[in-house]
C-alpha positions, 0 to 999 in steps of 0.5 A: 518446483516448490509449492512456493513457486507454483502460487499464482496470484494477481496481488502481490506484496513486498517490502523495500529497503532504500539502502539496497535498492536502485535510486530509481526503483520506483521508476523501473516498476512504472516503467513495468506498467505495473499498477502499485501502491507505496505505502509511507518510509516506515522508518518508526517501526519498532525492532524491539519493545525492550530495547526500542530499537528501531526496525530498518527504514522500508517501504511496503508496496503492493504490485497489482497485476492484470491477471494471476502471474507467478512467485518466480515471475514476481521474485525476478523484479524483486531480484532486480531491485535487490530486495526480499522475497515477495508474498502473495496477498489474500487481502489488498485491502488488508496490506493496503491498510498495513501502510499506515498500521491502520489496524494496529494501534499499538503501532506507530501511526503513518500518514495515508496522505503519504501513500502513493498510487502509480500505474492506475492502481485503483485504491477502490479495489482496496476498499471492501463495502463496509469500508465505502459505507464508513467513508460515506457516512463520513462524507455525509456527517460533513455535509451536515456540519457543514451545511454544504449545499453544493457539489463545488462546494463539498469536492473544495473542502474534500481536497482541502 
């Protein structure tokens, strides 16, 4: 066995080229039970800054699993679905922000709206504490601004 093969890890990363995966692929890792994240067709990126070529449309997605499981165990759905070697993540937080190139300005900026949660993955998992405190501190600006004085009445304007 590689050193590769031997990492243990609960999250796990990997990308997803639609023209080589199965129509249905998000169906087959629902039907896994798997908790994943999809993040938005970044099909903007660009290949390379001279040419401007743009990169082949794919999707990042973030398979979370209940406890640690290996590359291998990983690197068989990946095979199933006809796609690159899966990485083991040391940041949920940190891919889950990569969706939307969220920390890289330079970047084409994706949509969170058009991220996708399936399986009961819990983006709060994904949130560190500065991250909360920033959303709270929005929230609470809004609240200000907008005079809200109820309960009903902030969870309308949240999900307008």
């Amino acid at each position: 066995m590689t050193l590769k093969q031997e990492v243990k890890k609960r999250n796990w990363g990997c990308v997803i080229y639609p023209e080589s995966a199965p129509v249905d692929w998000i169906e087959i890792l629902k039907l896994k039970g798997l908790s994943f994240a999809v993040s938005p067709l970044h099909d903007k990126d660009i290949d390379d800054e001279v040419s401007k070529t743009t990169k082949k449309p794919h999707y990042h997605v973030i398979l979370s699993y209940g406890s640690t499981t290996t590359f291998n165990n990983v690197k068989s759905i990946m095979d199933e679905l006809n796609q690159p070697i899966p990485i083991p993540l040391e940041s949920v937080g940190g891919y889950y922000r990569y969706f939307t190139h969220k920390d890289n300005p330079e970047k084409y900026q994706y949509n969170p709206s058009e991220i996708k949660i399936f399986n009961g993955f819990n983006v709060d998992d994904v949130l560190n504490s500065f991250e909360v405190m920033t959303c709270m501190k929005e929230i609470q600006k809004t609240i200000i601004e907008k005079c809200i004085l109820e309960y009903a009445d902030l969870m309308d304007f949240l999900i307008q």
